[in-house]
N, C-alpha and C positions, 0 to 999 in steps of 0.2 A: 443427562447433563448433571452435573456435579452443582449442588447447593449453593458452594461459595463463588460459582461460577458468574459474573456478569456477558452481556448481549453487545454486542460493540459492531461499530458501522464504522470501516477504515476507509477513507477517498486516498487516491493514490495516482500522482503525478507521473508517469514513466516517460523516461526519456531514452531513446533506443537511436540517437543519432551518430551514426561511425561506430555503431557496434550488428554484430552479426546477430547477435539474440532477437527475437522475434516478442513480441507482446507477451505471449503466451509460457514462453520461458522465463522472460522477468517476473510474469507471475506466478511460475510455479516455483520461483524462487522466494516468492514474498513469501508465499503458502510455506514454505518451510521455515522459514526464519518463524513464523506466526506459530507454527506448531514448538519451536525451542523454545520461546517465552511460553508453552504451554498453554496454549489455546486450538479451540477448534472450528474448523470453517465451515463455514453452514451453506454460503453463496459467494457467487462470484456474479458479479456482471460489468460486460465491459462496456465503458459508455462510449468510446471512439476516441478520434482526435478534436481535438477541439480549439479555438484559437483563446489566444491568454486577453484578458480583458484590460488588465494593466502588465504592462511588458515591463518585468525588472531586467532583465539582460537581452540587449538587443541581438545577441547570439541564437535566444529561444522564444519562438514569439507564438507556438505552440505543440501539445504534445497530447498523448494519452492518457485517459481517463478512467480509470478502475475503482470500483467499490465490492472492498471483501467486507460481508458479513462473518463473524465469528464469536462463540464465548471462551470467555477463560477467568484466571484471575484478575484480581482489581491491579496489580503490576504489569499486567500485560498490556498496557498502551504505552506505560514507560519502559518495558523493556522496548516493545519492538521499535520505537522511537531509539533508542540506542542504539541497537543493532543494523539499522538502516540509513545511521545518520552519515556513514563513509563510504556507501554504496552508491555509485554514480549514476547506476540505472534509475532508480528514484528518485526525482526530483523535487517531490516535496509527499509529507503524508500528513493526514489533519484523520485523528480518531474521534469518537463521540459517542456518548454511552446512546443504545438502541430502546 
């Protein structure tokens, strides 16, 4: 691992409703988007579905649960927040330094 590199813990909303894609391919999509802002993934683990505790859209009242470990650089929550923010498969992402 590269010096300039920080440890980051991504939680990750997916929402696969009325699409064909499967959990596991939204994530091996996140996985690459995470590697363009140049980062590298350490872990995956997926937590399930889960129901939403405060329901902002009565349309989704719950979804799945994903945590990617990765390092990269210190840009790398703001890009991938960029890069994900017009992707409908995600429904929401909260990063956190590890």
């Amino acid at each position: 691992m590269n010096p300039t590199h920080r440890k980051y813990r991504a939680t990750f909303i997916l929402d696969n409703r009325g699409k064909e894609e499967s959990i596991d391919q939204i994530v091996d999509g996140v996985k690459q988007v995470i590697a363009e802002v140049q980062g590298e993934v350490s872990a995956v683990e997926n937590l399930g579905r889960r129901d939403f505790i405060r329901v902002t859209d009565k349309k989704i009242t719950a979804a799945s649960y994903v945590h990617i470990d990765f390092a990269g650089p210190a840009t790398a929550p703001a890009g991938l927040h960029e890069k994900l923010r017009l992707n409908p498969s995600v429904y929401r992402t909260f990063v956190c330094s590890a």
